[in-house]
C-alpha positions in Angstrom: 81.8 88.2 84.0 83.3 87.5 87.7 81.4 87.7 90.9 82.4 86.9 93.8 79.8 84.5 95.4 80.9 85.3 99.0 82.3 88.3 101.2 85.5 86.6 101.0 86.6 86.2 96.9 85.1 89.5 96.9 87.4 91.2 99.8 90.3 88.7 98.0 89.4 90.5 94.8 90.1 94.5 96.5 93.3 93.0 98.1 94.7 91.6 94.8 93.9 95.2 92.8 96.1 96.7 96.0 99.0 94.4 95.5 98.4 95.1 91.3 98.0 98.7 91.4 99.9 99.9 94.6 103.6 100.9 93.4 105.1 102.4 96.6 102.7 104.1 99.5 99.6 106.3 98.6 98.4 109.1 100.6 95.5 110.3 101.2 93.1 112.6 103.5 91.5 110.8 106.9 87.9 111.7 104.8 89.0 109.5 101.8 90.2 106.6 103.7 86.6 106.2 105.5 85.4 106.5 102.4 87.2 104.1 100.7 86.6 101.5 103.5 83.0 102.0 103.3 83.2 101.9 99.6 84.9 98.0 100.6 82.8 97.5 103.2 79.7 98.0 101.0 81.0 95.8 97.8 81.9 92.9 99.9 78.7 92.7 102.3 76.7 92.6 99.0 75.6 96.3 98.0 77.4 97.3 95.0 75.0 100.2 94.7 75.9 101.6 97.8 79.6 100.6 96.7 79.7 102.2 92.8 77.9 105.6 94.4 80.7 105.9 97.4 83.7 104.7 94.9 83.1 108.2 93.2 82.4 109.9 96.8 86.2 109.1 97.4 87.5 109.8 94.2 86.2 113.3 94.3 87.5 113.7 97.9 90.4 112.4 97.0 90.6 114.7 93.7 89.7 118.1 96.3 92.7 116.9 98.8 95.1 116.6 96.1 94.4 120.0 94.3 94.1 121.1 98.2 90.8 122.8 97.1 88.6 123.9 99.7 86.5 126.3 97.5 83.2 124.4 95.9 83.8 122.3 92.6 82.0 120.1 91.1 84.0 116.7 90.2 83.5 117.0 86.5 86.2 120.0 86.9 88.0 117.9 89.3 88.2 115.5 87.0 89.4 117.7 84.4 92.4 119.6 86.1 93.8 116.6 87.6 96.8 115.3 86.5 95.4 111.8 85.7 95.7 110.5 81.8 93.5 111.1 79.7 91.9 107.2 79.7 91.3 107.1 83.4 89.5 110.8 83.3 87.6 109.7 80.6 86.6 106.3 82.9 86.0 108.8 85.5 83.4 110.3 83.3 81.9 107.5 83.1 81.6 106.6 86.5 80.4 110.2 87.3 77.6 110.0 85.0 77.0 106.5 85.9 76.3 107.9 89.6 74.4 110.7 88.7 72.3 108.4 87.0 71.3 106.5 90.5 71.9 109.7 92.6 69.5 112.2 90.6 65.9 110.8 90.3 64.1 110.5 87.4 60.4 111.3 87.7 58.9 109.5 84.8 57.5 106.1 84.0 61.2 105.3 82.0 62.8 105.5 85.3 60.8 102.2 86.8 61.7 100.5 83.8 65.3 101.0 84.1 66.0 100.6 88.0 63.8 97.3 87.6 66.3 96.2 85.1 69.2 97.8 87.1 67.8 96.0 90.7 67.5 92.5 88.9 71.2 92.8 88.1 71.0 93.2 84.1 72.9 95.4 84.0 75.9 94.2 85.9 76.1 96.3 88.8 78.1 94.4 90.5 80.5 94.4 87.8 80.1 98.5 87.6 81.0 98.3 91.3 83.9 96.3 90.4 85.0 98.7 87.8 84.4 101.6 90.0 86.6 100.2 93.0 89.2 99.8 90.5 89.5 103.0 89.4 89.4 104.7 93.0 92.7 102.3 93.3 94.4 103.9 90.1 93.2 107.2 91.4 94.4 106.9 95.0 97.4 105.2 93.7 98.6 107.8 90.9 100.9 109.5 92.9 102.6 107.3 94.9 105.0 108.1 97.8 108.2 106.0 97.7 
């Protein structure tokens, strides 16, 4: 498993998944890119909580200005009518139930259990932020302008 130990190998990591992933120019809305950058800012300054939940946040902005939907949708139907393959919308599953796992609060004694586990980094969340900030590149990337 790879973590960066400073801001720098981790904002080294995000510019090397640009240079892999970018074919071309991407575009996207003026709501997206602020979240994306606070979705980098996040990761790198040691919060990948904060990063994994805004990741998605983008994604499903993203997914809204590409379908140039204004009408309320939930991103599970986002996900769904987009015009990503059918590995990454599974992945985006994933992430989406991933953050409405942290987002939604449980109300029972389980729920202490697993955010202590989750908090003492057990379950990798740096590496789910990781994996989440990858696939908001192959998302924002998908249909590149050249």
């Amino acid at each position: 498993m790879w973590q960066g130990s400073n801001a720098d190998e981790k904002w080294a990591y995000l510019f090397r998944l640009d240079e892999e992933l970018l074919k071309g120019e991407a575009i996207a809305s003026l709501e997206t890119c602020a979240l994306v950058q606070n979705a980098d800012i996040a990761y790198c300054n040691g919060a990948p909580l904060a990063a994994l939940v805004l990741a998605a946040v983008a994604i499903e902005s993203h997914l809204r200005f590409e379908a140039d939907q204004t009408a309320p949708s939930g991103l599970a139907r986002l996900i769904d009518s987009s015009t990503l393959d059918e590995d990454t919308k599974e992945a985006l599953h994933g992430l989406r139930k991933e953050r409405n796992r942290w987002v939604h609060a449980m109300e029972d004694e389980e729920a202490d259990d697993w955010l202590a586990n989750d908090i003492a980094g057990e379950t990798g969340l740096d590496e789910a932020a990781r994996s989440a900030l990858r696939l908001l590149r192959i998302v924002l990337y998908d249909n590149p302008w050249v």
